[in-house]
N, C-alpha and C positions, 0 to 999 in steps of 0.2 A: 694516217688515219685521222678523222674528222674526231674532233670535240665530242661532237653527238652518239658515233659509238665509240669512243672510251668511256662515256658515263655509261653507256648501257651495257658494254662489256666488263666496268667494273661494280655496277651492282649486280650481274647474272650472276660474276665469281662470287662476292660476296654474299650473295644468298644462298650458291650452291655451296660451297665453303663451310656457311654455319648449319645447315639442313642437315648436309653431309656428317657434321660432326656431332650435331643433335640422334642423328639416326645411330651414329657407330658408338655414341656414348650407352642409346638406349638398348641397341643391340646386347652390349657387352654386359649391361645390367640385368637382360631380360635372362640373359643365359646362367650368368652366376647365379641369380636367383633360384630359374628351375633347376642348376645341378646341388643345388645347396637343397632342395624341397626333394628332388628324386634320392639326393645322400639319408635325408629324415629318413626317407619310406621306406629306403634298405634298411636304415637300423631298427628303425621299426619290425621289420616283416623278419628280419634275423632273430630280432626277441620273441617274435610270435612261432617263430618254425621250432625254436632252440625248446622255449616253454613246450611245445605238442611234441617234442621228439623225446623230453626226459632229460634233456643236456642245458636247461638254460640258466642254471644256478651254479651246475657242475656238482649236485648232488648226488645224483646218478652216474656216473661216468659211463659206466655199464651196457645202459640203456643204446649206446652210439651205434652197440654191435649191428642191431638190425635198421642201420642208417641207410643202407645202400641197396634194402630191398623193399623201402614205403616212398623212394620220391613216386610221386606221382607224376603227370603231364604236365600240369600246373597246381604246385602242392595248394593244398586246402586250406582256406583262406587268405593265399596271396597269389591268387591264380594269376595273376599281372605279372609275376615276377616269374623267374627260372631260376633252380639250383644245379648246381656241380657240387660234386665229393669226387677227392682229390686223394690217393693214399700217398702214403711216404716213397712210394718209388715212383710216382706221376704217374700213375696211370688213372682213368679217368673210371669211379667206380661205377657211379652211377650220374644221372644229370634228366633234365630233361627232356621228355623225347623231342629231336627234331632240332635240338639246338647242341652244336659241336663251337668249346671256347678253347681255344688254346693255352697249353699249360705255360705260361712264362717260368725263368729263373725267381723272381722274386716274389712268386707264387709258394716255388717248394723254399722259398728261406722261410716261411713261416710252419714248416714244421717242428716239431717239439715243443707248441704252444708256447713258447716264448715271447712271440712277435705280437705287437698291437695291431688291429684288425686295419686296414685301409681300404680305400676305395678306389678306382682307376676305370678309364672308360677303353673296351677294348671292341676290336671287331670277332664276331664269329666268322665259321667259315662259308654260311653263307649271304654275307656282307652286311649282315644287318649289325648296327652299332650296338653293344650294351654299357649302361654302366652296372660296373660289379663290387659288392665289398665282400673281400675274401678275409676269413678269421678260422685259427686255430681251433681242433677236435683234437679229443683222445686217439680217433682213430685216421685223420688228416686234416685236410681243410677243405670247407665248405666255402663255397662262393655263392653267393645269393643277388642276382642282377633283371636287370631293369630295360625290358626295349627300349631304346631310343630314338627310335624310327618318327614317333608321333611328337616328339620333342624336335627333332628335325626337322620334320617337314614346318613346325611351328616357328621355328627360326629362320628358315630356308623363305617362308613367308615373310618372315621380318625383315630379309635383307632386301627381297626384291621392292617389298612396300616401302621400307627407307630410300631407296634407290630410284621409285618412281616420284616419289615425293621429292626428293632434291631434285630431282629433272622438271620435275611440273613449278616447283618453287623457283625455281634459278629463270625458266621460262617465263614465269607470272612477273620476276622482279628483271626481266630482261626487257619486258613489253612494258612496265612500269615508267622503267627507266627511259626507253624511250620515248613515252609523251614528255617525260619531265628534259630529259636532252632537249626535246625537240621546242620547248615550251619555255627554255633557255638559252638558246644557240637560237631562236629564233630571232630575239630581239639581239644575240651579238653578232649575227651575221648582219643584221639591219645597219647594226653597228658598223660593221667592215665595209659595209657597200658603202657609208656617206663619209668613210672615209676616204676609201678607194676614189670617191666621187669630188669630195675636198682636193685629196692629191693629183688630180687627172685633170680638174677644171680648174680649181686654186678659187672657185668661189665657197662662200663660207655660208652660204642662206641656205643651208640644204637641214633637211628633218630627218633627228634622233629622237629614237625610241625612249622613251621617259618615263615608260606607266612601270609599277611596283617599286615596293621598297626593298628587295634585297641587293644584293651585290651588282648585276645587269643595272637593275634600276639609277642604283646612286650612277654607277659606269655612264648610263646614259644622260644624265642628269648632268655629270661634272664635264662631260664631253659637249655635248650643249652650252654648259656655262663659258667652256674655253672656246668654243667659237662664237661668241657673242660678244667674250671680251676680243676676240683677233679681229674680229670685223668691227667692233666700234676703233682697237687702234689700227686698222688699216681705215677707216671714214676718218679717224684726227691725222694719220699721216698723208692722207690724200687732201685735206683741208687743209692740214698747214705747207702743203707743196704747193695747192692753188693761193693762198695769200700769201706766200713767199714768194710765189712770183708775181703776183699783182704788185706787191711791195716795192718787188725787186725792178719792174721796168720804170718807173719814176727814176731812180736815180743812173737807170741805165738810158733812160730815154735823154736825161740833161745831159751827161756826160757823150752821148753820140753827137750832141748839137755843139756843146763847146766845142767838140775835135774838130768837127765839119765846118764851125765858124774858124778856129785856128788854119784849117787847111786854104777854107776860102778868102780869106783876108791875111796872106802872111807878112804884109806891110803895115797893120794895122799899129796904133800908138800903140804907147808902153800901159797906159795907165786902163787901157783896155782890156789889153794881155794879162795883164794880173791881173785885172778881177775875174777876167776867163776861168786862168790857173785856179785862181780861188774858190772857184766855184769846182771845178774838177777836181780838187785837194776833198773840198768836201762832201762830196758827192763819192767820191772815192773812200771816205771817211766812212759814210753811213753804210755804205755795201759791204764794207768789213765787218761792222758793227751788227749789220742785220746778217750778215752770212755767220758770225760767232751766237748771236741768239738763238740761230736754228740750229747749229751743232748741238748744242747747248742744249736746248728741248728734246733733241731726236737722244741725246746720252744721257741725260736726264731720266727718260722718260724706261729706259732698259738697261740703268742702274742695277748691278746686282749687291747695295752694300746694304746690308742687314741694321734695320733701327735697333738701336740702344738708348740706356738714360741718358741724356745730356742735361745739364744747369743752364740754363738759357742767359744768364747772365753773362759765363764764361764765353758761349757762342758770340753774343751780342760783341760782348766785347774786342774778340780777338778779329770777326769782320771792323769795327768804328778804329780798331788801330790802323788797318791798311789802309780805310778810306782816308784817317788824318793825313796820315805819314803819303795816302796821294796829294791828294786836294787843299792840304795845311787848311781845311775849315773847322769851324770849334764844333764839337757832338757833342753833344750832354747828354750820358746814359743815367736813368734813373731803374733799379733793378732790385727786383726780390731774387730768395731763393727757389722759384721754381722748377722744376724738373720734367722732361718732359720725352717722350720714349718715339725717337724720329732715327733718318741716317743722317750723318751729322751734315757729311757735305751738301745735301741738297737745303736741310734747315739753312748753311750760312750762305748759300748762293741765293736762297729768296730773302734774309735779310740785307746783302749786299744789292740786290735789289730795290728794295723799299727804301734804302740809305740813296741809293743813285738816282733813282726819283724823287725824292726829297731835293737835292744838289743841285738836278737840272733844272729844277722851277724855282725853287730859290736864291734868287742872284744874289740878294742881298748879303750883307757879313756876320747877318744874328745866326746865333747858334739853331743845328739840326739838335730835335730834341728826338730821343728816345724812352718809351717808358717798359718796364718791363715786371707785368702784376698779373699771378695765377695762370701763368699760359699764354699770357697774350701780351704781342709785341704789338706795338703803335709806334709809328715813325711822324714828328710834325713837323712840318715847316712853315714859313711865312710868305708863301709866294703868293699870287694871285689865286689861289685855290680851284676848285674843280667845280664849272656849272652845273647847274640841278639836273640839266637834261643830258650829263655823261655819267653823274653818279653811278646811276645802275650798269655802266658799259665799260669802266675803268680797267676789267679785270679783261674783258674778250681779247683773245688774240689781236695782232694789228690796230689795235682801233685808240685812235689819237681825236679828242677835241682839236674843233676848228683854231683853235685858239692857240694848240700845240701841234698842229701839223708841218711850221717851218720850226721848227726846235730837233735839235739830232734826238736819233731814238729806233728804233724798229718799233716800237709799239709790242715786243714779247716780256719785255719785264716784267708786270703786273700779272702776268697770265702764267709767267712759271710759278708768281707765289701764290697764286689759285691754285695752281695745280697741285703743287707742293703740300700746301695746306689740305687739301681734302685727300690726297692721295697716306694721309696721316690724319684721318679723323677729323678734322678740323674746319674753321671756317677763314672769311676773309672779310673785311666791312673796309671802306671809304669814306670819309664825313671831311666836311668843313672845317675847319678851326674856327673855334670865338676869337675874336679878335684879328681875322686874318691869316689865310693860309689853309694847308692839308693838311688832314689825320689819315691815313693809313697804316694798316696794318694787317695782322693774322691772329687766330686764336686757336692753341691745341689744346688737343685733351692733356691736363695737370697730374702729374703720376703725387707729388706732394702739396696738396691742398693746405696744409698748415705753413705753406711760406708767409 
């Protein structure tokens, strides 16, 4: 069963359901009511026969004897109503004419006037309902009762009009229900076809529904945003596959020509040969280096570790011990207590980054300086520094100054800590050194501002 009628199937129930229950609450009220008003008019119309008979004080006792020869057809002034007189052996003295009630047992327990007068709804015998209150005489018991016929047929109306009413309700909130299914399920079948349509083509440009704010809406809305982010990261994983492998044949294109010059010359000198090797050592060098870069981005990038506080000082530091304890060169970290809310591993692989950049342009033996104040890490060195016209490009994938295109590198280092950096709020800057040399670095949002 479709979405569209379960919601219409369950607001019919629920409309029939509460109608239903509205009608049988009102019913059962409508009736207590009228036998609580037909009970008044018997005890009423009992005082008014008992007062005209001589018996309604029990002043007279007397007076009861010619009880059984004044009913009338409908005694005077309670022509609505019927009387029976009942003597002590149950026989039926007098009554009204045309109306025959039958004597129950708990009729004749009320004689010897002992019994309190009660009320009970019985059938005569010719089907018509009464209610009756029978009460003690001197000379038996009088029952004084009430057609019910008209009170019937009042109720009898009540049920079928509750009845038609929850059927016309339950139908009004059946049709209801269906615009509103249909006006719902409309935009998530829209929904299921671009997806069905995503799963079957695997392209990602396809249009979700978006209009409204309730539930469908946001649905549509955050479905949309997740294909927008899939397809910008399938546009960076297809852009970083097309410049990995532009990257990639440079160093495959030299290493085919050494092997081809080794194959074609295998008498050639020694001192040939080795700078051959050397060149295929290095060459061989960079494609490991560049093929650990792209790991690196693609795991990077579908990390599932969850950011936490970190002190950035501790980060700082525990990457500048590996780089010593590589490279034996001197780092001078200078460092606040900032704090700063990232996943740890990706924060120290783009500082081990901006340390290895620093290393590779600085040949010289002066200290790599680090500073580290409100969030932001700056990494200096003293090498030849970075022309005006690469500044703004330092951070793009692959992309190496003329100046540093025969220096080892893939050219991704810079661009994981772009990445890294904004994928946590953050930014990245490159600048000159005074005096000579790079400043890079990163800057995050600072969870402790008073370091």
């Amino acid at each position: 069963m479709s979405l569209r009628w379960k919601l219409t199937l369950a607001l019919a129930v629920i409309a029939a359901l509460g109608t239903g229950l509205v009608g049988a609450l009102s019913y059962q009220s409508t009736q207590s009511r009228l036998m609580t008003e037909i009970d008044r008019s018997l005890v009423n119309a009992t005082d008014r026969f008992l007062d005209r008979r001589g018996g309604g004080r029990g002043d007279r006792p007397g007076s009861f004897d010619n009880l059984r020869l004044s009913i009338p057809e409908r005694p005077l002034g309670i022509e609505q109503f019927v009387v029976q007189l009942i003597d002590p052996s149950g026989d039926v003295l007098a009554s009204t004419e045309g109306v025959t009630i039958p004597v129950t047992p708990r009729v004749m327990s009320l004689m010897g006037g002992d019994g309190e007068p009660w009320s009970s709804t019985e059938r005569a015998d010719d089907d018509a309902t009464y209610r009756l209150r029978s009460f003690a005489t001197p000379i038996g018991v009088v029952r004084v009762g009430r057609d019910l016929t008209e009170t019937d047929n009042v109720l009898a109306d009540l049920r079928t009009r509750a009845v038609l009413l929850s059927t016309l309700v339950a139908a009004v909130a059946a049709v209801i229900g269906w615009l509103i299914a249909l006006r719902v399920t409309s935009r998530l079948r829209r929904l299921s076809i671009a997806a069905e349509n995503v799963a079957t083509t695997g392209r990602l440009n396809v249009d979700a529904p978006v209009t409204g704010r309730d539930e469908a809406g946001r649905l549509g809305r955050s479905f949309s945003e997740m294909l927008a982010a899939l397809s910008r990261s399938k546009e960076q994983q297809q852009r970083l596959v097309e410049d990995a492998g532009h990257e990639l044949r440079t160093p495959l294109t030299s290493l085919r020509t050494n092997l081809d010059v080794l194959k074609r010359h295998p008498t050639m000198d020694d001192e040939t040969r080795s700078q051959i090797l050397a060149d295929i050592d290095r060459d061989t060098a960079e494609l490991s280096n560049l093929v650990e870069e792209v790991v690196a981005v693609a795991a990077d990038r579908h990390t599932t570790e969850l950011p936490e506080p970190v002190r950035l000082s501790e980060a700082v530091e525990r990457v500048v011990h590996k780089a010593r304890r590589r490279t034996s060169r001197d780092i001078v970290v200078v460092a606040d207590d900032s704090i700063v809310m990232v996943r740890p591993a990706l924060l120290e692989r783009a500082i081990s980054n901006l340390i290895d950049n620093a290393l590779k342009f600085d040949v010289s033996d002066s200290p790599i300086d680090v500073a580290v104040r409100r969030g932001e890490i700056a990494v200096s060195d003293r090498g030849p520094g970075i022309p005006e016209a690469d500044l703004a490009n330092v951070f793009e994938r692959f992309h190496r100054s003329v100046t540093a295109r025969t220096m080892p590198g893939s050219g991704l280092g810079l661009s994981i800590v772009s990445e890294v950096a904004t994928s946590h709020g953050g930014t990245v800057f490159a600048r000159n050194r005074a005096g000579g040399g790079a400043e890079v670095g990163l800057v995050l949002p600072c969870e402790d501002r008073n370091a």
